[in-house]
Rosetta silent file (secondary structure, phi, psi, omega in degrees, C-alpha in Angstrom):
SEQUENCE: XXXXXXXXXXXXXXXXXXXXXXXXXXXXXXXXXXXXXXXXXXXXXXXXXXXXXXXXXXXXXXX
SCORE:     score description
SCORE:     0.000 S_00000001
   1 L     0.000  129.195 -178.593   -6.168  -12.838    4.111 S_00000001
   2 L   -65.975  146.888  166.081   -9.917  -11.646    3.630 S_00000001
   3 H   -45.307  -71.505 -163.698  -10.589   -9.066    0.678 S_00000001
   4 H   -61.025  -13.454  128.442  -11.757   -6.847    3.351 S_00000001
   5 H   -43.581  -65.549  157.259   -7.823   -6.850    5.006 S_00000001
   6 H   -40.872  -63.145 -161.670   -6.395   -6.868    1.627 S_00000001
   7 H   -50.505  -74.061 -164.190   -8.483   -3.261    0.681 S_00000001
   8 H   -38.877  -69.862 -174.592   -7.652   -1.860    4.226 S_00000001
   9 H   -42.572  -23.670 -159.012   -3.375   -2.563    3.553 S_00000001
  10 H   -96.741  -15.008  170.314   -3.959   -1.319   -0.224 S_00000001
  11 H   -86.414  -42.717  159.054   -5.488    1.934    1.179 S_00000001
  12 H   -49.497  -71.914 -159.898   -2.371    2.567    4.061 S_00000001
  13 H   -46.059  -43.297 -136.111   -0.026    2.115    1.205 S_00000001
  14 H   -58.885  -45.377 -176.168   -2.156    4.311   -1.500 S_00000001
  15 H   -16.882  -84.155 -148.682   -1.810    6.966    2.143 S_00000001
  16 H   -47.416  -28.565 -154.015    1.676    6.293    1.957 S_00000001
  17 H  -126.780  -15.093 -176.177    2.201    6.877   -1.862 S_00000001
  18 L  -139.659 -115.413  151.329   -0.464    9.557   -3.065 S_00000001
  19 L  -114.385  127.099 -160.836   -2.815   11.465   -1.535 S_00000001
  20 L   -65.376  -12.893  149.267   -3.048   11.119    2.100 S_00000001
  21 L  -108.870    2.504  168.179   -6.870   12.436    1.831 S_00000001
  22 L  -123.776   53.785  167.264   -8.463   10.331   -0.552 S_00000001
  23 H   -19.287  -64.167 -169.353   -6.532    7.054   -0.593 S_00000001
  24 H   -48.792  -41.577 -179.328   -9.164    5.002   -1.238 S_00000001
  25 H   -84.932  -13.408  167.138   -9.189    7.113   -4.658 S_00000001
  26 H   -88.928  -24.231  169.160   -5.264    6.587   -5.266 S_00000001
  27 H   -72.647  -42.901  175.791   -5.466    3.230   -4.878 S_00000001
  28 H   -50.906  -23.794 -152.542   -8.458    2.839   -7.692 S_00000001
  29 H   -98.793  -46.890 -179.341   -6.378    5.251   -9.811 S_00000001
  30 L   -70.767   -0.339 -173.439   -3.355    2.813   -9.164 S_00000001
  31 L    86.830   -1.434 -148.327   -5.222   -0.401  -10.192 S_00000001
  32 L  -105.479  -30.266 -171.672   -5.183   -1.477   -6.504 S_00000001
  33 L  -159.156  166.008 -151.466   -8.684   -1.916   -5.728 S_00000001
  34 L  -106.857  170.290 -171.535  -11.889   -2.149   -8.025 S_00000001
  35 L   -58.132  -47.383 -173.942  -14.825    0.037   -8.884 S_00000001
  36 L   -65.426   -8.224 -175.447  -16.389   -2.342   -6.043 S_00000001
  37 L   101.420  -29.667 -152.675  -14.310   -1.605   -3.392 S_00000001
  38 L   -83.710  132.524 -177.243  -12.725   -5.366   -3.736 S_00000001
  39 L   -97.353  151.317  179.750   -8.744   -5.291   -4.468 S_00000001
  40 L   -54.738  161.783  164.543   -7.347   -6.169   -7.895 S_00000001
  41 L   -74.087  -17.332 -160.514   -4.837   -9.233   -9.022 S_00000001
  42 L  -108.860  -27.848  177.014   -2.425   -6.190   -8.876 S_00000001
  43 H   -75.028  -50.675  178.212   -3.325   -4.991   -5.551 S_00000001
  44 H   -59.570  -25.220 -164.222   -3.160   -8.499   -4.125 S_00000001
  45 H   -84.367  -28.367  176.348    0.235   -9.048   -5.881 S_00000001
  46 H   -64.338  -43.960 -177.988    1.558   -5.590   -4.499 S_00000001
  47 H   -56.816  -51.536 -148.155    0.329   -6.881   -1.038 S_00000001
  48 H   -82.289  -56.598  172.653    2.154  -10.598   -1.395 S_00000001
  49 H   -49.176  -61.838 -170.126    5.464   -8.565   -2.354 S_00000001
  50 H   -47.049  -57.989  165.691    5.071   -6.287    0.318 S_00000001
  51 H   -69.171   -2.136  159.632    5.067   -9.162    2.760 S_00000001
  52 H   -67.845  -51.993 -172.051    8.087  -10.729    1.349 S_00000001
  53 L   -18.878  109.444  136.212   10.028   -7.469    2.144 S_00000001
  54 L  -121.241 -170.570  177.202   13.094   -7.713    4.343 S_00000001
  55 H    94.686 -178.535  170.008   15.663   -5.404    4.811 S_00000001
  56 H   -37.218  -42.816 -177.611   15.544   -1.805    4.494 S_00000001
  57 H  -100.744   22.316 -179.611   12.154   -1.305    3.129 S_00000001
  58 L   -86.158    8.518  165.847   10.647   -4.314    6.019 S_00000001
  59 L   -52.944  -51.558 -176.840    8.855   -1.049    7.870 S_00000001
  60 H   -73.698   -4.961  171.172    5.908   -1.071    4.969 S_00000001
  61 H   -74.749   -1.848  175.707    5.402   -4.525    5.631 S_00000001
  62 H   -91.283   22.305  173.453    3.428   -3.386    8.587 S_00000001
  63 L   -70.877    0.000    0.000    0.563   -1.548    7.044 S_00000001
């Protein structure tokens, strides 16, 4: 998955999880994505889990 894929999913969740008008600033707040725009080892790792999901919570694997 390109960096530029990665950001976009780490900004639906941040939507999903903070505030739905400045994602982009809840994910940086969350560690999710970098000064640069570029997601984190923490973002990516949130991402890898996220795509593991099955079950009850496999809806967010579709961001």
């Amino acid at each position: 998955m390109t960096h530029r894929e990665l950001s976009r999913r780490l900004i639906a969740i941040a939507r999903h999880q903070g505030d739905p008008t400045n994602p982009l600033a809840t994910a940086r707040r969350r560690g999710w994505i970098d000064a640069q725009g570029q997601p984190t080892r923490d973002g990516r790792a949130l991402v890898a889990a996220m795509l593991g999901q099955r079950g009850a919570r496999a809806h967010l694997r579709l961001v």
